[in-house]
N, C-alpha and C positions, 0 to 999 in steps of 0.2 A: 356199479350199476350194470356192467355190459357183464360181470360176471353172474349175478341174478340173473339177466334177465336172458344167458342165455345155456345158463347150468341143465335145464329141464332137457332142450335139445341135443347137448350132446351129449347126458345121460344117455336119452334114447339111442342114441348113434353107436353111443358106445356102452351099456350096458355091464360088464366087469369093470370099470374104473369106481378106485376107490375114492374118497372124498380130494386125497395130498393130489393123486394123479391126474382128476377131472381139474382142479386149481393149475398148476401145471399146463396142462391142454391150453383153458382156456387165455390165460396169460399167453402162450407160443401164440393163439389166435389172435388176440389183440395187440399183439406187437406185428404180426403181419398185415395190420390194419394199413390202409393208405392214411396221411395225415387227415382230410377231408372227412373218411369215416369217423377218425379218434374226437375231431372237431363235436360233430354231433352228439358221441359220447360225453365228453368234457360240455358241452353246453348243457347236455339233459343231470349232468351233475349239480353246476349250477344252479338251475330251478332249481332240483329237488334239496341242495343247502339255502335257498333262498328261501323255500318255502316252510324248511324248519325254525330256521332263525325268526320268521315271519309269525309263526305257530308259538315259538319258545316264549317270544317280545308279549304274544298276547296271552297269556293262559296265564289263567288265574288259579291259582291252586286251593282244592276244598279243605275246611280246616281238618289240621291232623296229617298235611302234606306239606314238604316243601316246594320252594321253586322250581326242583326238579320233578317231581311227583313222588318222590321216595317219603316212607310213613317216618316222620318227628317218633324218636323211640327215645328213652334216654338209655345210656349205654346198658347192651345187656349183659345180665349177670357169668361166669362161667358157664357154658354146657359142658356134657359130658367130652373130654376129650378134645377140645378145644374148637368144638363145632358151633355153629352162629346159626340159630335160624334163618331162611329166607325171608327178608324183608319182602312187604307189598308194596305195588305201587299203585297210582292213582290210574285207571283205565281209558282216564282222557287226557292225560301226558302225551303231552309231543313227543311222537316217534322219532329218534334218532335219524339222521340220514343216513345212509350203509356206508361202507368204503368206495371211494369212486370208479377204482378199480386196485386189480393186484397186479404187478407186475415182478415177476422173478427173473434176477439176471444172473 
């Protein structure tokens, strides 16, 4: 979460950083976090796993979906070259929660 939510800012800040490098950045940021900040991180985690499992428990899926929201196909045939179409999913499937954060040592 703390890397969403603060990838936008230090894009701006840093403007040539490519996607591995701004990852990077923000990881050295959050590890220079004081424990108390990481706290409020780690809690708004929480919620937002709370609130998918909350979301997951109750969604009922329309027919032609699974539990997940992913489209009931029966296996498809060979494509060319051993390419799979992109399955769809259902557009009121509960959204995953993100990763909590990244941290590289």
């Amino acid at each position: 979460l703390y890397q969403n939510a603060m990838r936008d800012q230090f894009k701006a800040q840093n403007p040539g950083m490519t996607f591995g490098q701004l990852s990077k950045y923000t990881s050295a940021m959050y590890a220079e976090m004081t424990p108390d900040e990481k706290q409020a991180w780690n809690a708004r985690a929480e919620a937002d796993k709370a609130r998918y499992l909350h979301e997951l428990a109750t969604y009922v899926p329309p027919p032609g979906f699974d539990s997940k929201g992913d489209v009931i196909v029966p296996p498809p045939a060979v494509f060319g070259r051993g390419k799979r179409p992109k399955l769809d999913r259902d557009a009121n499937a509960p959204k995953s929660n993100g990763p909590t954060l990244l941290i590289y040592r």
